[in-house]
MIKOL-573370 format. One record per residue (C-alpha): chain; x, y, z. Coordinates in steps of 0.2 Angstrom, whole numbers, plus 5000, padded with zeros to 4 digits. Layout:
% MIKOL-573370
kette,u,v,w
A,X,Y,Z
...
END
This chain:
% MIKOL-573370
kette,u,v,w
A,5499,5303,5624
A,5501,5290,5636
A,5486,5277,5634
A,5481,5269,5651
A,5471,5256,5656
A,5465,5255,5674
A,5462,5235,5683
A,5455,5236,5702
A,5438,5228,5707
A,5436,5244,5716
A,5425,5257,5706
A,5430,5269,5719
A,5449,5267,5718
A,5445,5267,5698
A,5439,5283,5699
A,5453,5290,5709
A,5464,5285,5699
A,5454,5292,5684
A,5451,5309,5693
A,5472,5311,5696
A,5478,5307,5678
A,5462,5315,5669
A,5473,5333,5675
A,5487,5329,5666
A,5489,5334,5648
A,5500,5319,5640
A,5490,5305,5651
A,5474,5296,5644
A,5462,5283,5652
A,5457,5273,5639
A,5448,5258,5648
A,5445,5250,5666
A,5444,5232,5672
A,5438,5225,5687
A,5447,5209,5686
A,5461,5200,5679
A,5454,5192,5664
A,5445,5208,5659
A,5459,5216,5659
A,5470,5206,5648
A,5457,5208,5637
A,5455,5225,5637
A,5476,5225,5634
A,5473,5216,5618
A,5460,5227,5612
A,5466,5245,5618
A,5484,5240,5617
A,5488,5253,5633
A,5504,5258,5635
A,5503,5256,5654
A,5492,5246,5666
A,5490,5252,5683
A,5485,5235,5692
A,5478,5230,5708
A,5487,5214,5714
A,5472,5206,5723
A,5455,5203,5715
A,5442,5190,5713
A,5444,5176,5699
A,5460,5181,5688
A,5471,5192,5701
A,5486,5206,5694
A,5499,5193,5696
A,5491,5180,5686
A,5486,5194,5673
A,5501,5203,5672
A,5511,5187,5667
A,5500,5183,5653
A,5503,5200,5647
A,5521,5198,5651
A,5522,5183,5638
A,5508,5189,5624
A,5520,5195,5609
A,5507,5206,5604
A,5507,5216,5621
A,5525,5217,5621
A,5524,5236,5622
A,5512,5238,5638
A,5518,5240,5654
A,5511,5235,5672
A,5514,5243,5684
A,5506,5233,5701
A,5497,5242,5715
A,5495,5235,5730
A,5497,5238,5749
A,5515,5239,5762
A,5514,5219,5770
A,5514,5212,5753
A,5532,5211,5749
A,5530,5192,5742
A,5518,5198,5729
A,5530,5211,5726
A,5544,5197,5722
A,5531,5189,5712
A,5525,5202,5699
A,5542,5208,5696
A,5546,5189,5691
A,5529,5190,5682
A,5535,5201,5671
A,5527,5218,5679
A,5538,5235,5674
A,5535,5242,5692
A,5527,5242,5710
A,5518,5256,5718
A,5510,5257,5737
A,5490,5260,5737
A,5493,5276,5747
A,5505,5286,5735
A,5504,5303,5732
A,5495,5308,5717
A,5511,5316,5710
A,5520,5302,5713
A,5506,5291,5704
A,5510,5302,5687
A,5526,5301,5690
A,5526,5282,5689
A,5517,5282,5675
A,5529,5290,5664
A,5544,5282,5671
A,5532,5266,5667
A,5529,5270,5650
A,5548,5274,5643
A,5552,5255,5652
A,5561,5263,5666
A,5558,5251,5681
A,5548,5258,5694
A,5549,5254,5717
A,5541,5264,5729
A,5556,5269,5738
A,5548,5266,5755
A,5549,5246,5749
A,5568,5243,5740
A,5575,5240,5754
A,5564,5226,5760
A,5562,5221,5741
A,5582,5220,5738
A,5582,5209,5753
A,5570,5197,5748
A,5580,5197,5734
A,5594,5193,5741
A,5585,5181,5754
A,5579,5171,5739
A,5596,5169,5730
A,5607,5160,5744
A,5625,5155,5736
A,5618,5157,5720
A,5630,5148,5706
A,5633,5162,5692
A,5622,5163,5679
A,5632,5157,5662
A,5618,5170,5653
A,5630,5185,5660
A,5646,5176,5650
A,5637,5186,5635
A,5641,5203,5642
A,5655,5213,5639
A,5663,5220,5652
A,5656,5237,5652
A,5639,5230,5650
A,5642,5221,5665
A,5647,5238,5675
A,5630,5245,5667
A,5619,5230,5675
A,5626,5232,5690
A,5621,5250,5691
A,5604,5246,5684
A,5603,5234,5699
A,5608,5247,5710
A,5591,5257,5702
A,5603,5270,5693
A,5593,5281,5677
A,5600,5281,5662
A,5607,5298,5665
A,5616,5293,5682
A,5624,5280,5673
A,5631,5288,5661
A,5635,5302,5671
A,5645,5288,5684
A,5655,5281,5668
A,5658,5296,5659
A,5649,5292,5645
A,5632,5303,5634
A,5615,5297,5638
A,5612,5291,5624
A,5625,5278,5625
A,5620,5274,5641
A,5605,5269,5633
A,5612,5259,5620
A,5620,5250,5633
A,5604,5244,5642
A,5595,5241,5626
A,5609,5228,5621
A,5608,5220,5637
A,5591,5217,5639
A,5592,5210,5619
A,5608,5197,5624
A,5597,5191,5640
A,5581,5191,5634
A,5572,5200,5647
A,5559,5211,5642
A,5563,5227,5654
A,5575,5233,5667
A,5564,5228,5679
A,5566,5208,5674
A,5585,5215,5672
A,5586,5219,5692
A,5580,5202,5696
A,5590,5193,5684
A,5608,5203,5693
A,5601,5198,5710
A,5596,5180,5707
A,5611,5178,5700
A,5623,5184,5712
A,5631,5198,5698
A,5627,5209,5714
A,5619,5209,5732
A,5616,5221,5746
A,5632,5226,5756
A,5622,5224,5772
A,5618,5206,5770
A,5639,5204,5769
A,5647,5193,5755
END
């Protein structure tokens, strides 16, 4: 089962999100919050393995509470994934630098909003798609000349081709299926990377490449 806990000062959108994953046999809502410092402490009692977190609510907001998850060794295992709404693409920037695993538009379809979920919860990143483009330029926009980073001297040179594709937002299975190699490998691969870099998912992973100028969107020229 995947344990969830659900933050949003809305007791309506609370319930939405409640009613959607209640259908699905392997999900389970084990709390709520209604504010950022309620749901930090509900991580540390409940231990979710994913939080579904609304970016903006009074006192304590997502961002603020999804960084102090992000560096509470005993939550290293819980996931956020931030929900928020389209012109909000600074946010975006921010929760992933906070340490969030994902980012998900308020108006997803409920499918999609289990999907997320379970990519959430095996520490597959997670972008609403209708957003990477925008979010890869903010990237990008944010990193201007960027001197390389002497962290990525660490990696191998396969490893390097690995965290470019994870940049790229390739699974586990596309990677291995673009260098020839098993899954499993593939997975090894991105385990070890994370563990030289010290991030603490492929989300952080994607920031690190971009921010470091390892790789950058074509249309944005060299």
């Amino acid at each position: 089962m995947i344990r969830i806990l659900l933050a949003d000062d809305q007791k309506l959108v609370r319930a939405g999100f409640r009613s959607i994953l209640a259908d699905e046999a392997d999900l389970d809502v084990v709390g709520e919050a209604s504010d950022g410092d309620e749901a930090v402490a509900a991580c540390r009692e409940l231990r979710p393995d994913v939080v579904l977190m609304d970016i903006r609510m009074p006192g304590t907001d997502g961002l603020e509470a999804a960084r102090r998850i992000a560096v509470d060794e005993r939550l290293a295992g819980v996931r956020v994934v931030i929900l928020t709404t389209f012109d909000l693409d600074d946010y975006v920037y921010g929760a992933l630098r906070a340490g969030a695993a994902g980012f998900l538009v308020k108006d997803t379809e409920p499918e999609e909003l289990v999907h997320a979920v379970r990519v959430a919860a095996r520490g597959d990143a997670l972008i609403s798609p209708s957003v990477t483009r925008r979010l890869i330029a903010e990237f990008a926009g944010r990193v201007k000349a960027p001197e390389p980073s002497p962290r990525l001297n660490a990696l191998t040179e396969r490893e390097a081709e690995v965290m470019e594709l994870v940049a790229a937002g390739l699974t586990n299975d596309e990677i291995a299926d673009r260098l020839v190699l098993s899954p499993a490998t593939a997975k090894t691969h991105v385990s070890r990377i994370m563990t030289k870099l010290g991030v603490r998912d492929r989300a952080q992973l994607v920031v690190l490449a971009y921010e470091s100028g390892m790789v950058r969107p074509g249309w944005l020229g060299p």
